[in-house]
C-alpha positions in Angstrom: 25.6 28.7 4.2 23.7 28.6 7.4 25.6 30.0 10.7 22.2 29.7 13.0 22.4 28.1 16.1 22.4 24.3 16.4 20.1 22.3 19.0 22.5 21.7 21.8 23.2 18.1 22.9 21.5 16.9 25.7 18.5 17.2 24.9 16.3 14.6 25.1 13.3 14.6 22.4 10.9 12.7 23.4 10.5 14.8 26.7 10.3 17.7 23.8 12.4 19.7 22.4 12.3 23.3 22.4 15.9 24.6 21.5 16.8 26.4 18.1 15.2 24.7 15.1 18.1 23.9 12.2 17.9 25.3 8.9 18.8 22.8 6.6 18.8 25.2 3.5 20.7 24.4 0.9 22.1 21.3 2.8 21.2 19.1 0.3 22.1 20.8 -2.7 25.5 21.5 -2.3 27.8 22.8 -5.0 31.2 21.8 -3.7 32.0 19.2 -1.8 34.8 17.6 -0.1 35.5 14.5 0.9 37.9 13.7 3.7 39.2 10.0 3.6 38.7 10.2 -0.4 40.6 6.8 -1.9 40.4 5.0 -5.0 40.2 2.0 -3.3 38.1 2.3 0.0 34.4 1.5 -0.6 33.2 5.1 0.8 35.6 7.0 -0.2 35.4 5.4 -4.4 31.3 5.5 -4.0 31.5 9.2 -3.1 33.1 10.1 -6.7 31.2 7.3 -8.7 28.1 8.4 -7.9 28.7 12.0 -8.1 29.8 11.5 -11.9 27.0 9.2 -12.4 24.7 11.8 -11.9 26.4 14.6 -13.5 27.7 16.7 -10.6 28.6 19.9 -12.4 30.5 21.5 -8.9 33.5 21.5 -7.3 34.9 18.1 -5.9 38.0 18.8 -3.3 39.8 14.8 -2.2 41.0 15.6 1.1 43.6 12.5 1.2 47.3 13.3 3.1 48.7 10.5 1.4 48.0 10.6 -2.3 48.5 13.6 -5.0 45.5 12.8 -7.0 42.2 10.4 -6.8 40.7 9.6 -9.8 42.8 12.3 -11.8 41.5 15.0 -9.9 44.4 17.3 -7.6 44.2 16.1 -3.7 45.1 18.1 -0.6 46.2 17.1 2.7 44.0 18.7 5.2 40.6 20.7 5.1 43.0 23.6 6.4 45.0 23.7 2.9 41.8 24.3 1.3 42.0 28.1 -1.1 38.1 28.9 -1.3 35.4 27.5 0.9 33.3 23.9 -0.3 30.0 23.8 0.9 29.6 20.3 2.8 32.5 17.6 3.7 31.9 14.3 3.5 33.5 12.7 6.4 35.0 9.1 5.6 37.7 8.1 8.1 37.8 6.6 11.2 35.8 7.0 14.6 38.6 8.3 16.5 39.6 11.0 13.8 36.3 12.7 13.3 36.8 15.4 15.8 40.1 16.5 14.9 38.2 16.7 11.5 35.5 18.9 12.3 38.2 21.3 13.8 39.8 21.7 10.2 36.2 22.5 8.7 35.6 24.9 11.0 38.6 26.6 10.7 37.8 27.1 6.7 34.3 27.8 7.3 32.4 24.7 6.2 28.9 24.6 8.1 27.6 21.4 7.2 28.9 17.5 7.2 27.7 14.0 6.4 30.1 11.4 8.7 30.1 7.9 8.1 31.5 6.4 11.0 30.4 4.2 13.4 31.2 3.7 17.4 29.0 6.5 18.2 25.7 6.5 20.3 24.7 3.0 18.4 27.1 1.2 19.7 26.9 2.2 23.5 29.4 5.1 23.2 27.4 7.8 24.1 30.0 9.9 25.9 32.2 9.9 22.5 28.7 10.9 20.5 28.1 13.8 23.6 31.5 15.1 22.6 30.8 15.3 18.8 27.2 17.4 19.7 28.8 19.5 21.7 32.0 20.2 19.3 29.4 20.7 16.4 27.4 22.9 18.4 30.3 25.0 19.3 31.5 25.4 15.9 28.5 26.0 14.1 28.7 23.0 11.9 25.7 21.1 11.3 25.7 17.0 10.9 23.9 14.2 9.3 25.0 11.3 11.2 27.4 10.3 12.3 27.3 6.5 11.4 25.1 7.6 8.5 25.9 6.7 4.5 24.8 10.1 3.4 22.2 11.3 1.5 20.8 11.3 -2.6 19.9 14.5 -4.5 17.9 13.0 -7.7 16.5 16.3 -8.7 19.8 18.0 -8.5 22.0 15.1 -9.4 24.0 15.6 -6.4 25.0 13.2 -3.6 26.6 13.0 -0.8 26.8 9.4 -0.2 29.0 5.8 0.3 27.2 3.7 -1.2 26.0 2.7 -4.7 23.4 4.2 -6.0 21.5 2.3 -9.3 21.5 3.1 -12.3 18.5 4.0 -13.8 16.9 6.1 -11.2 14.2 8.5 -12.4 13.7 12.3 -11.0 10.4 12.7 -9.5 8.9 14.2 -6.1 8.9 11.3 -3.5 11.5 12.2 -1.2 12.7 9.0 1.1 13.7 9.5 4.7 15.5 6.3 6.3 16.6 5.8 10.4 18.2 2.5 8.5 21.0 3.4 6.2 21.1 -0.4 5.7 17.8 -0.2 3.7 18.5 2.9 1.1 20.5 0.9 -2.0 17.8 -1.6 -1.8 14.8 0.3 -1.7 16.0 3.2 -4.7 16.3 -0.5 -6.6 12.0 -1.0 -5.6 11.9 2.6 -7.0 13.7 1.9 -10.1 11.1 -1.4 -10.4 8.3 0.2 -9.9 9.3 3.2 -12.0 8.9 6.0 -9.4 10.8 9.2 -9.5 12.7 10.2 -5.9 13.7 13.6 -5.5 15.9 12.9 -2.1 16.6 10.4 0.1 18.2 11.0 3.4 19.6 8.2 5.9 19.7 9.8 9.2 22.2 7.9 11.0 22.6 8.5 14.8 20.5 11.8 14.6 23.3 13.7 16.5 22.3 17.2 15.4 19.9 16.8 12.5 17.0 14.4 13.2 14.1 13.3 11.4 11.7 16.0 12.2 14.1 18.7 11.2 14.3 16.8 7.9 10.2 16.3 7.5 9.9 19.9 8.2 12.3 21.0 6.1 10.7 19.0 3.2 7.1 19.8 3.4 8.7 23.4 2.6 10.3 21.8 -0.9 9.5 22.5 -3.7 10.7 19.1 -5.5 8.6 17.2 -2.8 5.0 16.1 -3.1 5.3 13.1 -1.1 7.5 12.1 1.6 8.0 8.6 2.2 10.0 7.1 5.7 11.3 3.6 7.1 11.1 4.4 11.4 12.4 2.8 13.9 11.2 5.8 16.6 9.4 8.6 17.0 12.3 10.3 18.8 10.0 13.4 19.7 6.5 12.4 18.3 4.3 15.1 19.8 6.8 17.1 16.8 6.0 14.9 14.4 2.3 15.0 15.1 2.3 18.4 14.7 4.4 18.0 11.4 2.0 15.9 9.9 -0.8 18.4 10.3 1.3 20.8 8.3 2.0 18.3 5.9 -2.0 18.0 5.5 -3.0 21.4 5.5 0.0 21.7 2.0 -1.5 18.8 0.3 1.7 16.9 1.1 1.4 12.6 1.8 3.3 10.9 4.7 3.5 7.3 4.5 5.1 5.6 7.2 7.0 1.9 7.2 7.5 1.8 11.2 9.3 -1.0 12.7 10.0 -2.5 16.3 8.4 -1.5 19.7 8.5 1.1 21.9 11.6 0.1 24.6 9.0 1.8 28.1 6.8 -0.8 29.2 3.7 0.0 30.3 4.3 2.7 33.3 1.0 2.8 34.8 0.8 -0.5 36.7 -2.2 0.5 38.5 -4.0 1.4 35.8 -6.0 -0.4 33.1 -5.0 2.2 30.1 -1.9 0.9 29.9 -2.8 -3.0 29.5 -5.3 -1.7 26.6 -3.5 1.1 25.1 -0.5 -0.8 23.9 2.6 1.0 22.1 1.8 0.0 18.8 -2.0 1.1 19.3 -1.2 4.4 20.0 1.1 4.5 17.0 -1.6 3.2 14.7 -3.7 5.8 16.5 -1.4 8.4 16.4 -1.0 8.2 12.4 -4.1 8.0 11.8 -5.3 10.9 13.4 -2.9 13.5 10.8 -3.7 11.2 7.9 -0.7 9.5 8.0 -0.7 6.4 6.0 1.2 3.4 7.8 2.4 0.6 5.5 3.9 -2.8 6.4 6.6 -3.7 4.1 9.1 -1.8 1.6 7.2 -2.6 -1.0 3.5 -0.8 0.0 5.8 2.4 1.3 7.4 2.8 -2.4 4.1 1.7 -4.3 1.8 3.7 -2.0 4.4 6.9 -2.3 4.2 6.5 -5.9 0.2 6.9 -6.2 0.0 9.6 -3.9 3.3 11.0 -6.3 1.1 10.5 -8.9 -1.2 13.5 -8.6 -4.0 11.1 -9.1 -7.2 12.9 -7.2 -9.5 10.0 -5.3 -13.1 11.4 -4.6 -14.5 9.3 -2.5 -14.4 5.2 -1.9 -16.6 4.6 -4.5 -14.4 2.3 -6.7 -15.7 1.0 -9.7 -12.9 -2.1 -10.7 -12.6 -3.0 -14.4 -10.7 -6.4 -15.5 -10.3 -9.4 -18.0 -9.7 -11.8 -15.3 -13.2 -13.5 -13.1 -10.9 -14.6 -10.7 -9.5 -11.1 -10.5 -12.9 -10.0 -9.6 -13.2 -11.8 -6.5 -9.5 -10.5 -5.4 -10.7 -7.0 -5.8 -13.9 -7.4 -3.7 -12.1 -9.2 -0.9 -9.5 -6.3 -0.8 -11.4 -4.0 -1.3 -14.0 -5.2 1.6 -10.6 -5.0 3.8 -9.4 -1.7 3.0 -12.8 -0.2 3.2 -14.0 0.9 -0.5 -17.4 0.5 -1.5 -18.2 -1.6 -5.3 -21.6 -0.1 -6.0 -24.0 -1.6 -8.2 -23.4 0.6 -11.7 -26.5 2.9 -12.6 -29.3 2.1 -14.9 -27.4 3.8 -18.1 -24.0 2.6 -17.2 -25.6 -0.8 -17.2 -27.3 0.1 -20.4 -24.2 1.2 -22.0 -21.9 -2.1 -20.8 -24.6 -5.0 -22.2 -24.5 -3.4 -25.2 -20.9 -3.0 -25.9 -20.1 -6.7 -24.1 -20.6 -10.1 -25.3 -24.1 -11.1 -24.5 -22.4 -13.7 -22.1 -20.7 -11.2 -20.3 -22.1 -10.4 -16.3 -22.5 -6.6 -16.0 -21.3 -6.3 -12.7 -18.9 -4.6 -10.1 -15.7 -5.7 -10.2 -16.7 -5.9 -14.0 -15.1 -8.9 -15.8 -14.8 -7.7 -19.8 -15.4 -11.4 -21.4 -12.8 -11.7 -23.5 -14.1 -7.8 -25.2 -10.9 -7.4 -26.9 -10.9 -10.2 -29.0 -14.4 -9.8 -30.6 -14.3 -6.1 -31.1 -12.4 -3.7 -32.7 -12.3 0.3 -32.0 -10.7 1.1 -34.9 -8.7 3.3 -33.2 -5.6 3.3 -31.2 -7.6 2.3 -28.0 -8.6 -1.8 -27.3 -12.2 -2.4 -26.2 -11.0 -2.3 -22.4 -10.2 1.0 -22.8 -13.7 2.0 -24.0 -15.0 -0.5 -21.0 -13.0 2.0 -18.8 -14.6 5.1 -20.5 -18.1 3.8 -20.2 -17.7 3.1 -16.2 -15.9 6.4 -15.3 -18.8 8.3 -16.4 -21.0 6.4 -13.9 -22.8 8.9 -11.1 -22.4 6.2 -8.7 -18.5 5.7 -9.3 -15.7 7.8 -7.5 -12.4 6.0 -8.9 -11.9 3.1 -11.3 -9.9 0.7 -10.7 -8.5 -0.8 -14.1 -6.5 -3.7 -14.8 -6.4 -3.3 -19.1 -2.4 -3.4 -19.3 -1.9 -7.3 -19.3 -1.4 -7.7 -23.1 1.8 -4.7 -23.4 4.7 -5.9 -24.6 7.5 -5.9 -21.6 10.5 -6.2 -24.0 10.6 -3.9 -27.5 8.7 -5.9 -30.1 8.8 -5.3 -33.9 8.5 -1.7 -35.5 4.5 -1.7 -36.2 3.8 -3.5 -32.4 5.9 -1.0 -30.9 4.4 1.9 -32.8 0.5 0.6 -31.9 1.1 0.4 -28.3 2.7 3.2 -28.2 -0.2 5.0 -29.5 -2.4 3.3 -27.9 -0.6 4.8 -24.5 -1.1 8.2 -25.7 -4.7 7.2 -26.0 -5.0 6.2 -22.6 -2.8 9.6 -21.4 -5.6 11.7 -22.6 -8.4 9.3 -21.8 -6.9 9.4 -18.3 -6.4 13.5 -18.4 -10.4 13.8 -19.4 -11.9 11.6 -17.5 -14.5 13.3 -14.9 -13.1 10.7 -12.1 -9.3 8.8 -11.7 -8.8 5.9 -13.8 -6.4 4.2 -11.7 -3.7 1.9 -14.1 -2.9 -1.3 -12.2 -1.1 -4.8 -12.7 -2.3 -7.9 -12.2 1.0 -9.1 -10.1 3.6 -6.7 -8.4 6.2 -7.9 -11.1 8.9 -5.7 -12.4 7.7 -4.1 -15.6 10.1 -4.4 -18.5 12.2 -2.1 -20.5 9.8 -1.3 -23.1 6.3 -0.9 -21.2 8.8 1.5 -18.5 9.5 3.6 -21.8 5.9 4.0 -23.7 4.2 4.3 -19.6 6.7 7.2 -19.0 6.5 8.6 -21.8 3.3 9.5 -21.3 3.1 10.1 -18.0 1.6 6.7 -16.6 1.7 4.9 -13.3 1.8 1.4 -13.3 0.2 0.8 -9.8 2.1 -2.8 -8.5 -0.6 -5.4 -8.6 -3.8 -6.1 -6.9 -2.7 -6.5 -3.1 -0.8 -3.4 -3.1 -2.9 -1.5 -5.5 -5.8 -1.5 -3.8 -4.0 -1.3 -0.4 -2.6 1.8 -1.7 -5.9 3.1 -3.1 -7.2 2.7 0.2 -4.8 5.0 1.8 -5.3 7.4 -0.5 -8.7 7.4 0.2 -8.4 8.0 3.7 -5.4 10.8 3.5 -7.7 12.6 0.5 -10.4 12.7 3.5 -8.0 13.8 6.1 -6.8 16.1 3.6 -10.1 17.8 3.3 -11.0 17.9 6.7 -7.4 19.6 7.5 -7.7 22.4 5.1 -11.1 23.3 6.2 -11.5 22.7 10.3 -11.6 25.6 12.7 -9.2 25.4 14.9 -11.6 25.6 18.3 -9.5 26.7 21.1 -10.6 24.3 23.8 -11.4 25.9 27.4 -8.5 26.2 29.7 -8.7 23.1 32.2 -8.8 24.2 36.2 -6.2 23.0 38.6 -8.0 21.9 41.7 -6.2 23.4 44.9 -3.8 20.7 46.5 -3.1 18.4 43.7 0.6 18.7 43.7 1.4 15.0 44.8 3.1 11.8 43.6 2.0 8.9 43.4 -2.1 7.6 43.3 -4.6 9.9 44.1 -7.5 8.9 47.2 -11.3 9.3 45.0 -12.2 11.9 47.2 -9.3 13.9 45.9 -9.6 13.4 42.2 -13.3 13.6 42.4 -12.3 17.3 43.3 -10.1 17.6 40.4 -13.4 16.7 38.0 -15.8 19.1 39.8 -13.5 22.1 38.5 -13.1 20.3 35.5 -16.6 20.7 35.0 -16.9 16.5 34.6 -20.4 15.3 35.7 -20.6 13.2 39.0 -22.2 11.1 40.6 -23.1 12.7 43.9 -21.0 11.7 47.2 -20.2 12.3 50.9 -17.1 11.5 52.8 -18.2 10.1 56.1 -16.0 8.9 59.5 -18.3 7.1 60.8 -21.8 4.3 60.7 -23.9 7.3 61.9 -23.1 10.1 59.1 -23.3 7.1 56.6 -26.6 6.5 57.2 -27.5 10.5 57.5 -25.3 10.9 53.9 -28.2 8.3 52.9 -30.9 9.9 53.8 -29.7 12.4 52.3 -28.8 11.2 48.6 -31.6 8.2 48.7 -31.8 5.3 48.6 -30.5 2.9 47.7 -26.2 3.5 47.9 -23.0 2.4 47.6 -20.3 2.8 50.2 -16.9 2.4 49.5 -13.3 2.8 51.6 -11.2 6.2 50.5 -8.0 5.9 50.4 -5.1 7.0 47.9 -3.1 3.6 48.6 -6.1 1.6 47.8 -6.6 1.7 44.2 -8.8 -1.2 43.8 -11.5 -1.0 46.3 -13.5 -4.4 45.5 -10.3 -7.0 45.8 -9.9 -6.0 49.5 -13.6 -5.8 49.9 -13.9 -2.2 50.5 -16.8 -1.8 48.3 -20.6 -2.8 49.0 -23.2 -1.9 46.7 -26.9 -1.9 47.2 -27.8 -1.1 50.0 -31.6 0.4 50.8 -31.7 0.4 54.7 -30.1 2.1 57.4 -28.8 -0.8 59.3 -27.6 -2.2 55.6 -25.6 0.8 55.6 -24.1 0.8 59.5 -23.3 -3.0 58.9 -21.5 -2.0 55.3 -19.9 0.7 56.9 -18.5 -1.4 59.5 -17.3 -3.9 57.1 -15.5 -1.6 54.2 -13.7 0.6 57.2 -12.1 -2.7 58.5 -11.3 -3.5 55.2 -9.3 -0.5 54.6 -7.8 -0.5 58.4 -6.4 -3.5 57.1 -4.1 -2.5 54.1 -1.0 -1.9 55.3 0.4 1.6 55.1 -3.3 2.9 54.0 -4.0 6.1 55.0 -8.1 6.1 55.0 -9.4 9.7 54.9 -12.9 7.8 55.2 -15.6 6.1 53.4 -17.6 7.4 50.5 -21.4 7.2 50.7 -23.0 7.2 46.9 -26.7 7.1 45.1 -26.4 3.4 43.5 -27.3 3.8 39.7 -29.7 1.9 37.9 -28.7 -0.4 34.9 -27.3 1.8 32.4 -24.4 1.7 29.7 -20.9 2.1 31.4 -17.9 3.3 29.7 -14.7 3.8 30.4 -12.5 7.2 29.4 -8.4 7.1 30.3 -5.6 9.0 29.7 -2.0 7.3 30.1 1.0 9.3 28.9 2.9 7.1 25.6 6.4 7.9 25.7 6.5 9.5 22.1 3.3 11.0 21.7 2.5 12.1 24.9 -1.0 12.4 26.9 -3.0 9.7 24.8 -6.8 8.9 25.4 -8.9 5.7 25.6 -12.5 5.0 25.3 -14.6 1.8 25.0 -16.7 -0.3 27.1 -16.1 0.2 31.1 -16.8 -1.9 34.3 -15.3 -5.3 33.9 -15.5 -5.5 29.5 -12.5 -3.2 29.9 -9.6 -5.3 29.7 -11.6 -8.1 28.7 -13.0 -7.4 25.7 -9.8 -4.8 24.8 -12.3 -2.4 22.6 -11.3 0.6 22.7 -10.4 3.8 20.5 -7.1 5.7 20.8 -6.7 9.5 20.2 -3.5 11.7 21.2 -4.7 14.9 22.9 -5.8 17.1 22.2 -9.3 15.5 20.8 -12.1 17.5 19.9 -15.6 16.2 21.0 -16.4 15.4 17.6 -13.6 13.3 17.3 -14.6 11.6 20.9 -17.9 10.8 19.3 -16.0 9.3 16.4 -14.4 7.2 18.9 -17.4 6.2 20.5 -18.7 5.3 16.9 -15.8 3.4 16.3 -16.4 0.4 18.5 -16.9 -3.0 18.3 -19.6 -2.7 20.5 -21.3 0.8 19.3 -24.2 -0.6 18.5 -25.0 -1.1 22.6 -24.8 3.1 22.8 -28.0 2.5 20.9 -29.9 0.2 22.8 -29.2 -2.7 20.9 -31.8 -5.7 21.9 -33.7 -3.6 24.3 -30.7 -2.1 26.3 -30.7 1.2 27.4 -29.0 4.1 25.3 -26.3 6.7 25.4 -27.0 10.3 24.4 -23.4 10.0 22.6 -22.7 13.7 22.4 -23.6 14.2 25.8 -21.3 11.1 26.6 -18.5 12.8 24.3 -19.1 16.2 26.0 -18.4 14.6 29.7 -15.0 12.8 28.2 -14.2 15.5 26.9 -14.4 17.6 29.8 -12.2 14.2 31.5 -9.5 14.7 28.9 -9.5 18.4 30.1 -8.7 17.3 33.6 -5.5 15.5 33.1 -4.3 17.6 30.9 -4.5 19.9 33.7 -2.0 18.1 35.5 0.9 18.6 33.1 3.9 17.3 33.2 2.6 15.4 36.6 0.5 13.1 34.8 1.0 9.2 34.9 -2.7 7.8 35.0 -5.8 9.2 34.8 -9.1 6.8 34.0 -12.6 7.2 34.6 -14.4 3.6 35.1 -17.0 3.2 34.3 -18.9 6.4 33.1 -22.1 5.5 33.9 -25.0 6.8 30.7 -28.4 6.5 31.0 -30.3 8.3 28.1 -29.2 11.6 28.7 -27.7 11.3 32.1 -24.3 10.9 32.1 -21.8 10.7 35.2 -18.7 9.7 36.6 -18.8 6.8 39.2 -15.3 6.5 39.9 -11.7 7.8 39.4 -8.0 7.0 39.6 -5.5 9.6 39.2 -1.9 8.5 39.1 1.1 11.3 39.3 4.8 11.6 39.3 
């Protein structure tokens, strides 16, 4: 049993964490148990002992119950403390005001870990009571699940320590299923029973008192029995964690997919920014995910499904799909989807072609999606396999194919049908087993409709090892997360890890609050971030002498750290190619600024004005989960209207900046689209990159930081204007 030290309470994740991390060895396979609060009549307490004989529980089961002599035949004692050996876990099922006393006795005999049940904790507003329970745990060394938390599933080792029922019929596999809803666990172990996937845990975390999710994703990307981890969010308590999780998870071959529900609670902090109107909560999660191959679902039913094809070992190549199906109409479902999810139907190559006409009916359309014609009913193999099978065969050896897609399972048998009907499709699933194993590419099985699949096809598909993906929507939505976290995947196990260049802290940038331009434009020099060139003048006369000097013509515009946005006050004038332009403009914007109450104008900036070029705009705001997050898209005035952009959490690479870049609506401007200038997108990438750099920089300080717009121009690219926000 672990004795390591426990996180101490307190702490709040998602400013990051950095106590002791908590073993959870051998929490989870327990081989004693008590259960405090055991009764053959209270719903937790009966559960506990149902499910445990359900699923064959060979260990020790102690009912810690002072007022009964036996539950359910087996010999009960009155208190932890009467306990003669040590148990490895108690299940806690009694009331909210008798939990401490509780964890006293199990410290007393030693136990180190517990699952509690109770509510009236942190989820109902009672955070002082759940304060009390960290800190007791923490002083004795016990670790928790919960509290207000039904427990946890062991498939694999047919243990459980859990309150609630558990179906029958669940199958042993290597998805493991991590819930912050307790609420959701009976029903979604019934989707796995439909759906025939095997679990090998599932955990409800409760109030995440001591144990939260991360410690239980990192503990199972080290399990053995786990291939696939599947998990209904509400929060990413400490995301920057989980990020970093996820990359492990990559790197060991190891699937996350993600059901996460409800919003952020922090607005958006930076008001004066525009990185926070664009770079909504739910954006950066989408983001976020994305970036470690996470695949984000949106209901119960494509987390379990998608879980299951990932569980499946099936190895997806590319997005090259070839689709095979009985059904015309089915055709067109399977090009729509597979337009949305971003999987190519190429045409099939010459022999492929060759081989289909003449295997098909002569009326039959040799195309992709392929419709079969009514194939098995005018041939016959004479073997176990139908015609669609051979179909399948013929496509999967196509150079242009990296998957099929094949819907040829419409005709089993749901219910058992007579002796000689039973033994031909049963042999006809062997058939497809090994036609499946030597196949150069995945054949991917999949239903018409996500329909539960009856009693007999369940027993000849697992007998021989089949997944049954659930129908065309969440088939091919599946597929096309597998597609991306195989590509993820790939890139994970093989990038350098490039350590970027440490950023420079510019002297005097301890402040709170917005930043003056003259200030921040500092903090990019000795970032390295290309500018635009500028002077800070006091007065008409070194304006026009600052002109002279840059060139005509310039921009002038007021400085001051209180006024963020220069044009609405009119302390901005562009254009200007004479020297009285420039003593009249100066005149002008210095009022302006005089006139801002509480402004404290260091002076007026004097600036080369650009030509037309392509402006961008490159942010940072700081996401209360995942930290220092970037945005890029158009700049100038498109910003908030057009709402393009491309999220990444920082760290970023400039490779993936010029993913980003690449990513936009309106990428195809960077290329001179209809005569417009270009970008030089690397150099472009390089300058954000060296922007990200900068805030960074600032630490825990950050708030706001947004260059707008990054002016490109070819191969020129520079930084026209800055707002640093800090706290």
């Amino acid at each position: 049993m672990s004795t390591q030290p426990l996180r101490q309470p307190g702490n709040d994740d998602r400013t990051g964490d950095h106590s002791p991390k908590i073993s959870l060895n051998g929490f989870f396979s327990p081989r004693s148990i008590a259960v405090v609060g055991a009764s053959e009549t209270s719903y937790w307490g009966r559960n506990i002992f149902r499910n445990l004989t359900a699923q064959g529980f060979e260990g020790r089961i102690v009912p810690v119950n002072p007022k009964r002599q036996t539950i359910f035949g087996i010999p009960c004692i009155a208190s932890l403390r009467d306990l003669t050996e040590p148990v490895d876990l108690v299940y806690i099922a009694t009331p909210t005001d008798t939990v401490g006393a509780v964890l006293d006795d199990a410290a007393s005999v030693g136990i180190r870990h517990a699952v509690i049940i109770a509510a009236g904790f942190g989820e109902s507003g009672a955070h002082d009571r759940q304060l009390e329970l960290q800190e007791k745990a923490a002083a004795h060394g016990i670790t928790i699940l919960g509290p207000n938390c039904p427990g946890f599933v062991n498939i694999a080792q047919r243990v459980s320590a859990y309150g609630q029922e558990i179906p029958a019929g669940m199958k042993s596999g290597n998805v493991s299923i991590v819930l912050q809803s307790g609420a959701l666990a009976t029903v979604i172990m019934k989707l796995a029973c439909t759906h025939g996937i095997g679990v090998s845990k599932l955990i409800c975390m409760g109030n995440e008192a001591i144990v939260d999710t991360a410690d239980v994703i990192e503990h199972l990307i080290a399990d053995s029995e786990t291939r696939v981890i599947a998990m209904f969010a509400e929060q990413f308590r400490n995301g920057r964690r989980f990020l970093e999780l996820a990359r492990q998870a990559l790197v060991a071959g190891k699937a996350i997919v993600v059901l996460k529900a409800g919003r952020t609670p922090e607005g958006q902090k930076a008001a004066l920014a525009h990185t926070g109107a664009v770079a909504g909560d739910e954006a950066v999660v989408d983001a976020a995910l994305r970036q470690v191959g996470v695949a984000r679902v949106r209901s119960l039913e494509e987390l379990l499904i998608t879980a299951g094809l990932f569980a499946s070992g099936v190895h997806i190549k590319g997005a090259r799909m070839g689709a095979v199906t009985a059904s015309g109409g089915a055709c067109d479902i399977i090009a729509d989807r597979a337009s949305d999810e971003g999987l190519e139907l190429p045409a099939f190559a010459p022999e492929t072609k060759k081989a289909l006409s003449e295997y098909l009916p002569t009326f039959a359309t040799v195309q992709n999606p392929l419709d079969t014609a009514a194939v098995d009913t005018l041939r016959d193999t004479g073997t176990a396999a139908v015609p669609m099978d051979v179909v399948a065969e013929i496509v999967s050896r196509d150079p242009n194919i990296d998957f099929v897609l094949y819907l040829g399972f419409n005709v089993v048998p749901q219910t058992r049908p007579d002796d000689a009907e039973a033994d031909k499709q049963a042999a006809r699933m062997i058939h497809v087993r090994d036609m499946l194993d030597a196949s150069p590419i995945a054949i991917v099985p999949v239903s018409l409709s996500c329909m539960e699949v009856g009693p007999f096809a369940r027993e000849i598909y697992d007998a021989n090892r089949i997944f049954m993906l659930g129908g065309i929507e969440f088939g091919i939505t599946a597929l096309g997360h597998c597609v991306r976290w195989q590509k993820a995947c790939d890139a994970a196990r093989v990038a350098a890890k490039i350590e970027p260049p440490a950023p420079v802290i510019a002297p005097g940038n301890s402040r709170k609050g917005p930043w003056s331009e003259h200030s921040g434009r500092k903090l990019l020099e000795a970032n390295g971030v290309p500018l635009v060139p500028a002077e800070l003048v006091s007065s008409a006369q070194d304006a026009v002498a600052a002109a002279g000097r840059l060139g005509y013509p310039v921009v002038l515009k007021i400085c001051a750290a209180e006024i963020a946005h220069k044009s609405d006050i009119g302390g901005v004038a562009l254009n200007l190619h004479t020297a009285e332009a420039v003593r009249d403009a100066y005149e002008r914007v210095a009022a302006a600024g005089r006139s801002v109450n509480g402004a404290h104008v260091e002076g007026v900036l004097v600036s080369p004005m650009r030509p037309r070029g392509v402006e961008l705009f490159a942010g940072v705001t700081i996401d209360p989960s995942f930290g220092p997050t970037l945005a890029v898209g158009l700049g100038g005035i498109w910003i908030e209207t057009l709402k393009d952009v491309s999220l990444r959490v920082l760290p970023v690479t400039q490779d993936d900046i010029q993913s980003m870049l690449r990513s936009l609506r309106a990428s195809p401007l960077l290329d001179g689209a209809r005569g417009g200038p270009k970008v030089d997108i690397a150099k472009a990438a390089a300058a954000i990159h060296r922007i990200a750099q900068a805030s960074l920089s600032l630490g825990d300080q950050l708030q706001a930081f947004e260059i707008n717009p990054l002016w490109c121009l070819e191969d020129k690219v520079e930084a026209l204007d800055v707002l640093i926000v800090t706290e």
